[in-house]
DRENGU-795406 format. One record per residue (C-alpha): residue number from 1; residue in one letter; x, y, z negated. Coordinates in Angstrom, 2 decimals, decimal comma. Last residue first. Layout:
BEGIN
NUM|A|X|Y|Z
...
***
This chain:
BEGIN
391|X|-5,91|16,02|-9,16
390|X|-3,74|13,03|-7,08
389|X|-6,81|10,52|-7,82
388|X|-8,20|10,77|-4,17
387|X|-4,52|9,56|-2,84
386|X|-4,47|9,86|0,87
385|X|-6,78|13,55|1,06
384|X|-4,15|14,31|-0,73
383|X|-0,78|13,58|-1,58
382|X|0,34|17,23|-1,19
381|X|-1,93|17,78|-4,10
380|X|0,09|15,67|-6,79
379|X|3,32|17,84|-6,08
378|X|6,77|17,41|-3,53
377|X|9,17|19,98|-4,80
376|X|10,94|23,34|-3,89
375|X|7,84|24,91|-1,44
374|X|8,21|25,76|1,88
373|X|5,48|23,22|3,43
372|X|4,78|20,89|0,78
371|X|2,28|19,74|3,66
370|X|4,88|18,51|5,54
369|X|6,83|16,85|3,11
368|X|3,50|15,46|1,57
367|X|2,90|13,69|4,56
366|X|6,96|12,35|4,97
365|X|6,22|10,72|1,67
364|X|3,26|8,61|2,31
363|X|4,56|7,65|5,92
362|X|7,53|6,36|4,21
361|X|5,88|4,55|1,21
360|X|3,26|2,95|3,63
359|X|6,45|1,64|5,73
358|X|7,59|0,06|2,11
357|X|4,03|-1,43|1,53
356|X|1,28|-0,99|3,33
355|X|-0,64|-2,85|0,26
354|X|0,90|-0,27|-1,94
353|X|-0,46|-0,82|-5,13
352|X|0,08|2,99|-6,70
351|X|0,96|3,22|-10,07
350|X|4,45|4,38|-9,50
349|X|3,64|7,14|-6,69
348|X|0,88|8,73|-9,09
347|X|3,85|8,86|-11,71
346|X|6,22|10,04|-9,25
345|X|3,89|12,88|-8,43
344|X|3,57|14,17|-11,60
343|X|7,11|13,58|-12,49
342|X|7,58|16,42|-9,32
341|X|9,57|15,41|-6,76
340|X|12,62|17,10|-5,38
339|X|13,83|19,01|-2,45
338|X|16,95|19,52|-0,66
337|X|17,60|22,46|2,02
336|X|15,95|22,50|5,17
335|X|17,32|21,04|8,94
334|X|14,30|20,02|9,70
333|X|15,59|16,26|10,22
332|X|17,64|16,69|7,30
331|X|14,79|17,65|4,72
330|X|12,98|14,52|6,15
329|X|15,83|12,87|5,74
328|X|16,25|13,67|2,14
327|X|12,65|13,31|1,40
326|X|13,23|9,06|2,53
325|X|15,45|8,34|0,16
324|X|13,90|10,25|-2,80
323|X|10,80|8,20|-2,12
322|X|13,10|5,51|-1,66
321|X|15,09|5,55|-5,00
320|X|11,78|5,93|-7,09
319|X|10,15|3,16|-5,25
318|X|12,96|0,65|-6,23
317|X|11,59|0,03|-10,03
316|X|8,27|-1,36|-8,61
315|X|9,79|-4,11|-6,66
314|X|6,91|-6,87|-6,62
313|X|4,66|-3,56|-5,54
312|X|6,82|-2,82|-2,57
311|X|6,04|-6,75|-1,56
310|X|9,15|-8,91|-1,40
309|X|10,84|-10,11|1,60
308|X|11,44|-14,14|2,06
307|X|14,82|-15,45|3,79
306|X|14,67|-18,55|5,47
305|X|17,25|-20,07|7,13
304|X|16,60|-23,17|9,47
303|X|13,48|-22,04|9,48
302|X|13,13|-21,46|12,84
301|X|13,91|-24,84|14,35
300|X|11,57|-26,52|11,47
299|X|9,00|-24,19|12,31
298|X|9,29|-25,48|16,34
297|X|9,16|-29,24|15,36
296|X|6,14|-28,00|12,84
295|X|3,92|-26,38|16,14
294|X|2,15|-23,98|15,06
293|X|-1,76|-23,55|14,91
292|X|-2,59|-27,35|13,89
291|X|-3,74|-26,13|10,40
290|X|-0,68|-27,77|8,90
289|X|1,48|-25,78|10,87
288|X|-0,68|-22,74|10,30
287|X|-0,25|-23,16|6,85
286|X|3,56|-23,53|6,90
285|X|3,29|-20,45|9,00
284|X|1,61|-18,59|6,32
283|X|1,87|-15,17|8,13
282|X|3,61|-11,58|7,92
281|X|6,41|-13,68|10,43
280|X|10,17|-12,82|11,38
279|X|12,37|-14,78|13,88
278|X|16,14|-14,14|14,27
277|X|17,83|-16,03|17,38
276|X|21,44|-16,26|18,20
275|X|21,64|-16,35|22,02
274|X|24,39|-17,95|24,51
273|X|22,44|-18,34|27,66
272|X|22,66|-21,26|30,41
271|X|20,56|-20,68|33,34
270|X|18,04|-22,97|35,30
269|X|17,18|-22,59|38,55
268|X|14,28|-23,91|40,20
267|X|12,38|-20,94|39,90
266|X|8,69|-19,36|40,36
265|X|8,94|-18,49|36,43
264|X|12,69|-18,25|34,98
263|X|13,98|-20,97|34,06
262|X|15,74|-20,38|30,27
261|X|18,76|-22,67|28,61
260|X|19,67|-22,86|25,71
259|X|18,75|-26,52|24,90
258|X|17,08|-26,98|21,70
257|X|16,23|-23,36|21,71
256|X|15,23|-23,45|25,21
255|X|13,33|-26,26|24,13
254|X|11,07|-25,26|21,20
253|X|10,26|-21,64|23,06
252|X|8,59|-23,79|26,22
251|X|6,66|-25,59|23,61
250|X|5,42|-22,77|21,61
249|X|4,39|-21,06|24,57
248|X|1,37|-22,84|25,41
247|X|0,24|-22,89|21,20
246|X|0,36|-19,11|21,49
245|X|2,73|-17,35|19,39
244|X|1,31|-15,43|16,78
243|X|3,16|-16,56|14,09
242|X|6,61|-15,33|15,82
241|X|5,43|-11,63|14,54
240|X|8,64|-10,41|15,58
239|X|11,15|-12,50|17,78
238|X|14,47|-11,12|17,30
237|X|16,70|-11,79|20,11
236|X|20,74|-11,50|19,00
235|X|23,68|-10,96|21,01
234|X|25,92|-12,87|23,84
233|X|22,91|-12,91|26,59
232|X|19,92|-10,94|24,85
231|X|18,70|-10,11|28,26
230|X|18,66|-13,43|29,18
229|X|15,75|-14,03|26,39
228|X|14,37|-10,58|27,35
227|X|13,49|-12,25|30,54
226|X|15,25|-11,15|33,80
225|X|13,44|-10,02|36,81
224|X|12,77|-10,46|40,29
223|X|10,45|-8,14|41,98
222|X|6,86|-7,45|43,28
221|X|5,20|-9,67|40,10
220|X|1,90|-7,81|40,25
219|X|0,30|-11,45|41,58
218|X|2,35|-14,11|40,17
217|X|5,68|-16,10|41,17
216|X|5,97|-13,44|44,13
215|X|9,11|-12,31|42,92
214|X|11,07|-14,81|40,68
213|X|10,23|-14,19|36,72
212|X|11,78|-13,65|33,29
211|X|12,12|-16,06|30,48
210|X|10,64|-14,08|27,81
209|X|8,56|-10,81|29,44
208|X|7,39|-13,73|32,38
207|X|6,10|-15,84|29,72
206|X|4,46|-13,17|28,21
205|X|2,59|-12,01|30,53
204|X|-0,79|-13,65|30,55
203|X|-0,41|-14,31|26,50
202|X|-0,73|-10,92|26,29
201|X|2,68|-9,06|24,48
200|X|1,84|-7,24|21,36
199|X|1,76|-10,22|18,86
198|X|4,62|-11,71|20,17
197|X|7,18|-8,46|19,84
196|X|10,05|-8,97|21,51
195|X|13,22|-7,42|20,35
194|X|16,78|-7,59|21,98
193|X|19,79|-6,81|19,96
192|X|22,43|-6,18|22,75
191|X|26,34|-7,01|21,98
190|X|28,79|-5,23|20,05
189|X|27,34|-6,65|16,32
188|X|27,63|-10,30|17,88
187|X|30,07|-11,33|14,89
186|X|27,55|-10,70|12,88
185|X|27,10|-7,64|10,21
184|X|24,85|-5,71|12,63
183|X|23,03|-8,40|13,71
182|X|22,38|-9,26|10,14
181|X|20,87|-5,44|9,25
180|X|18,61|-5,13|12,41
179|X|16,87|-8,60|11,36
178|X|16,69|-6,72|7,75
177|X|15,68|-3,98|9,69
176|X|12,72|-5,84|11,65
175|X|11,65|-7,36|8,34
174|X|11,48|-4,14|6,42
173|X|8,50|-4,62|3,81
172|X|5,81|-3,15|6,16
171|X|3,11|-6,16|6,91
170|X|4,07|-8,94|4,38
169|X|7,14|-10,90|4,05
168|X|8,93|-13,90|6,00
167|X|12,32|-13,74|8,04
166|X|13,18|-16,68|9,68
165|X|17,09|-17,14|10,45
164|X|18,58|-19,20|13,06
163|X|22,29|-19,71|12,02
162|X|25,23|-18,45|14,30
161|X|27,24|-17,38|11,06
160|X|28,33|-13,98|10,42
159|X|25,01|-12,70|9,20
158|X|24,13|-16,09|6,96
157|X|25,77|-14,96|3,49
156|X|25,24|-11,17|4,08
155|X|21,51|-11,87|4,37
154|X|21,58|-14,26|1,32
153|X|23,47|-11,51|-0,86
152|X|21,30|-8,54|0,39
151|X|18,01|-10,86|0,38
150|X|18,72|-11,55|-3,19
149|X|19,27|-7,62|-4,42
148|X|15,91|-7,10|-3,21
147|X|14,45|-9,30|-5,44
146|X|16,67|-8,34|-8,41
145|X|15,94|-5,19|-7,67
144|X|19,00|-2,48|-6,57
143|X|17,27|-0,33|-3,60
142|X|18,18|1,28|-0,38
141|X|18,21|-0,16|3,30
140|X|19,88|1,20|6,36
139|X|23,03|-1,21|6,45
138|X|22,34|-3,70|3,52
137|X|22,60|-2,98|0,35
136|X|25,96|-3,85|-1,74
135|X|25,44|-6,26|-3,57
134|X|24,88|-5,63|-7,45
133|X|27,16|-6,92|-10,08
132|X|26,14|-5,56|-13,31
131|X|22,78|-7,73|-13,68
130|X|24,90|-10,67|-13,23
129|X|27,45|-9,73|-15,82
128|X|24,37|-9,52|-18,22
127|X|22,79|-13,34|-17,19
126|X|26,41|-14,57|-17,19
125|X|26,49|-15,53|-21,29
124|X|23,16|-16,99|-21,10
123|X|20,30|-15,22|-22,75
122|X|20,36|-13,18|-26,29
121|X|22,57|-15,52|-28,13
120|X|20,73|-15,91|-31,45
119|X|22,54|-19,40|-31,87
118|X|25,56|-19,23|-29,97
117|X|25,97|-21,12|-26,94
116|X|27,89|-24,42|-26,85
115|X|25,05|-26,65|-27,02
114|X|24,64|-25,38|-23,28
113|X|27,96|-26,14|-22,44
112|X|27,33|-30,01|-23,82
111|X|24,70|-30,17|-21,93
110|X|26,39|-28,77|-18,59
109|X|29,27|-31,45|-19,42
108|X|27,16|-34,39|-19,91
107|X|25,17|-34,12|-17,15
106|X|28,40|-33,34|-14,64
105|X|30,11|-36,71|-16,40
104|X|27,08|-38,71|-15,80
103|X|26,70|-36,95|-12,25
102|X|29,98|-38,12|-11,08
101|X|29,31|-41,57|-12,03
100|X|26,43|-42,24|-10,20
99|X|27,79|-40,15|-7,30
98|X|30,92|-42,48|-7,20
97|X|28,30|-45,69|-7,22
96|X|26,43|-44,37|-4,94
95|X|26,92|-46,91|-2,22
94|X|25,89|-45,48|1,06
93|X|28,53|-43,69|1,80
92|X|26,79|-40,10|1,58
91|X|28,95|-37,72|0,57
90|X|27,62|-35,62|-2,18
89|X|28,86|-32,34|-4,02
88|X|28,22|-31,35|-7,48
87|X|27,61|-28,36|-9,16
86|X|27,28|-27,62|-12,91
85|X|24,89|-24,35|-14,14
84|X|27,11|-22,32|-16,58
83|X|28,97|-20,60|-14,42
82|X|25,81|-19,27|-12,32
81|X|27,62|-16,57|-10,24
80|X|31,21|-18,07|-9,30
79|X|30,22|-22,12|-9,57
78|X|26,99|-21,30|-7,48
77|X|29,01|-19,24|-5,02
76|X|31,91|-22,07|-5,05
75|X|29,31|-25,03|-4,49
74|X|27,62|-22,69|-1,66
73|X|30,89|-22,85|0,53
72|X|31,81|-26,25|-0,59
71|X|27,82|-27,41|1,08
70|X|29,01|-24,99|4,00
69|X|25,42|-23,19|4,91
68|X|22,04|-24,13|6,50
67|X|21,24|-27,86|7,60
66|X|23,66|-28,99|4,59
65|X|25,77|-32,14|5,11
64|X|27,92|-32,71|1,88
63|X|24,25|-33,09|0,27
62|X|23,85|-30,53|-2,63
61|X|23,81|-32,03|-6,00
60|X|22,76|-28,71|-8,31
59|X|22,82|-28,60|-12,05
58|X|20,83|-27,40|-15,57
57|X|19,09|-25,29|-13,96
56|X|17,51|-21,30|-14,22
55|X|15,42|-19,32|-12,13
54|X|14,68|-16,38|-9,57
53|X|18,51|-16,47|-8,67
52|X|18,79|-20,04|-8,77
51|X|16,01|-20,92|-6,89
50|X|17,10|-17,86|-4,29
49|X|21,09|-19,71|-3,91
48|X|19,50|-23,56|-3,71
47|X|17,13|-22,07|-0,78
46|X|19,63|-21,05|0,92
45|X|21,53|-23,94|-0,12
44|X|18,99|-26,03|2,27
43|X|15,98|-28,72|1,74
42|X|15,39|-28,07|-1,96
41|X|14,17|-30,60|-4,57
40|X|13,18|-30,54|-7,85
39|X|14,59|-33,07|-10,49
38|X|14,16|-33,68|-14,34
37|X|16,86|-35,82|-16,27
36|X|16,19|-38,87|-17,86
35|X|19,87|-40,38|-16,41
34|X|18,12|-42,68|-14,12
33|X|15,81|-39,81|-12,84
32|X|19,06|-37,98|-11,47
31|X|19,94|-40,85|-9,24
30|X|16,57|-41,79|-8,17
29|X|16,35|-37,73|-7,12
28|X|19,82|-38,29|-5,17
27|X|18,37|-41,76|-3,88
26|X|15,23|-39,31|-2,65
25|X|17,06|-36,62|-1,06
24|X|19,19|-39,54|1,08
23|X|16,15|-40,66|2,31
22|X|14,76|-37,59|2,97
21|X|17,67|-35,69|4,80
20|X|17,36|-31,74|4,53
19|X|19,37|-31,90|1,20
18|X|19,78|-30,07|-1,85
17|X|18,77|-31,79|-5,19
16|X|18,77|-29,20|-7,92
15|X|18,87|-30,38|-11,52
14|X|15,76|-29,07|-13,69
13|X|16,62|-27,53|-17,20
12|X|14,37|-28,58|-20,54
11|X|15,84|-32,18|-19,99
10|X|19,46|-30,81|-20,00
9|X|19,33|-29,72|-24,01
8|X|17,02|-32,93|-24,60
7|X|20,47|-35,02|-23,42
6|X|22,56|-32,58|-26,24
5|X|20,08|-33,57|-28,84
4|X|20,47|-37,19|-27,84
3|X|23,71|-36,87|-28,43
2|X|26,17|-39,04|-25,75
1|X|24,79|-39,78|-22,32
***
């Protein structure tokens, strides 16, 4: 490995192993281990792309085969935004002998481009070009965070592929536009974007609102009908609040999205249908897997991609922007003049928690429109009675 001070250089900095395959996952981490390096492993390059964004190593193998993205597609990304992190890709052939090599000579070179850094350097070289190259935000969404700024670049990654994509975040962080946002920029962008909403739908009826029904199949069913899955023929279902699924439809979901295909209830027939499928959750579903509430074949199917949402309070410096965001169409909906906010009221806005989160934000905001009635800017009291500590 050359100087030892160059090998303790690489130590400090984890290498990436991306692969969904175990076996081959753990001869990649045997493989790093031999050279005294540290390893953490990640299933997809999704998740290779939002480790590297929230963190910093030394190199990524990524497994020739990803489950989520083109392993050369997400090589060049990682080469183009994290220069000085080295990328390797792996074919497995079962000997290793090639890889063995090729991650000697990776090792060596990200150490010795480490050493290279000036002493005093404030940071890697790319961390202040990074910080000027923001994504553009996705259709209908506003702010430049670093967290925010990671679910633009991952969502624009995976919109025109036919990937399934799980989005996870709390109650009111934007899930549903985000799922909006990807069908949009899809290849699928003319064709219907279907929602179904698991939490809202009882479990009586909810096999009939998904897969449709044959009249007669139940009492109150006087007609045939298609299922929102059918409905969604050529576009995009987005299944909100997927977590609370019942347990009896968990299995019927798991194969028509192993087989595409949907019967509807009373039928013989099945039917072929060509649907890309978003799924959000505000739950621990990796918890409820291992609590025996989800079923982990059907996680695996949905996670395929995930993307997480941060919490409003995670992305402080973006509450500014959408307070502002969300006046201006409130002034355009009542077809006023502009309006500002007082500091005052920013400040109160700032230190808030909010556990409602972006949604809370809006509601918050269009409130104190209201009861700002004609007056130029938004003040402390026009939070009330919702913020006690506004006087």
């Amino acid at each position: 490995m050359g100087d030892p001070a160059r090998v303790r250089s690489i130590r400090s900095r984890p290498v990436l192993v991306a692969s969904s395959r175990p076996e081959f996952r753990e001869r990649l981490v045997e493989l790093v281990q031999s050279h005294r390096s540290a390893a953490e492993e990640v299933e997809g390059g999704a998740a290779v792309l939002a480790r590297l964004e929230s963190g910093e190593a030394g190199a990524v193998l990524l497994d020739g085969a990803l489950p989520d993205l083109d392993a050369a597609e997400v090589a060049g990304l990682v080469r183009q935004r994290h220069p000085r992190v080295g990328v390797l890709v792996v074919q497995d052939d079962g000997k290793g002998a090639e890889s063995a090599e090729q991650l000697a000579s990776l090792l060596r070179a990200v150490a010795s481009a480490e050493n290279e850094q000036p002493a005093g350097a404030a940071g890697p070289p790319w961390a202040a070009a990074r910080r000027n190259t923001l994504v553009e935000p996705l259709p209908g969404m506003t702010g430049n965070s670093m967290q925010v700024q990671q679910v633009y670049r991952l969502a624009r990654l995976v919109s025109p592929r036919e990937t399934t994509v799980l989005i996870q975040g709390e109650t009111g962080t934007g899930k549903e536009l985000v799922a909006q946002a990807i069908h949009a920029l899809s290849l699928r962008a003319g064709k219907p974007f279907v929602v179904v909403n698991c939490a809202a739908i009882p479990e009586t009826l909810l096999e009939s609102e998904l897969f449709g029904c044959e009249r007669g199949a139940f009492t109150g069913a006087l007609q045939t009908r298609l299922g929102r899955i059918h409905a969604a023929h050529g576009g995009t279902l987005f299944l909100d609040e997927v977590g609370e699924l019942p347990v009896s439809m968990q299995a019927k979901l798991l194969r028509f999205l192993q087989q595409g295909e949907v019967q509807r209830l009373g039928s013989p027939d099945v039917f072929r249908v060509d649907v890309r499928v978003i799924a959000a959750t505000n739950s621990d579903l990796e918890k409820r897997t291992r609590e025996g509430r989800f079923r982990p074949d059907l996680f695996f199917r949905l996670s395929v991609f995930p993307l997480v949402l941060p919490a409003l309070r995670a992305r402080p410096g973006d509450i500014e922007a959408l307070a502002h965001l969300f006046l201006r169409e409130y002034c355009a909906q009542g077809g006023l003049g502009p309006r500002g906010i007082a500091p005052a009221t920013l400040q109160l806005l700032l230190r808030r928690n909010w556990p409602g989160n972006v949604r809370e934000l809006r509601h918050t905001i269009e409130r104190a429109f209201i009861l700002s009635e004609g007056q130029a800017e938004l003040l402390p009291e026009h939070l009330l009675p919702f913020f006690p500590d506004a006087v």
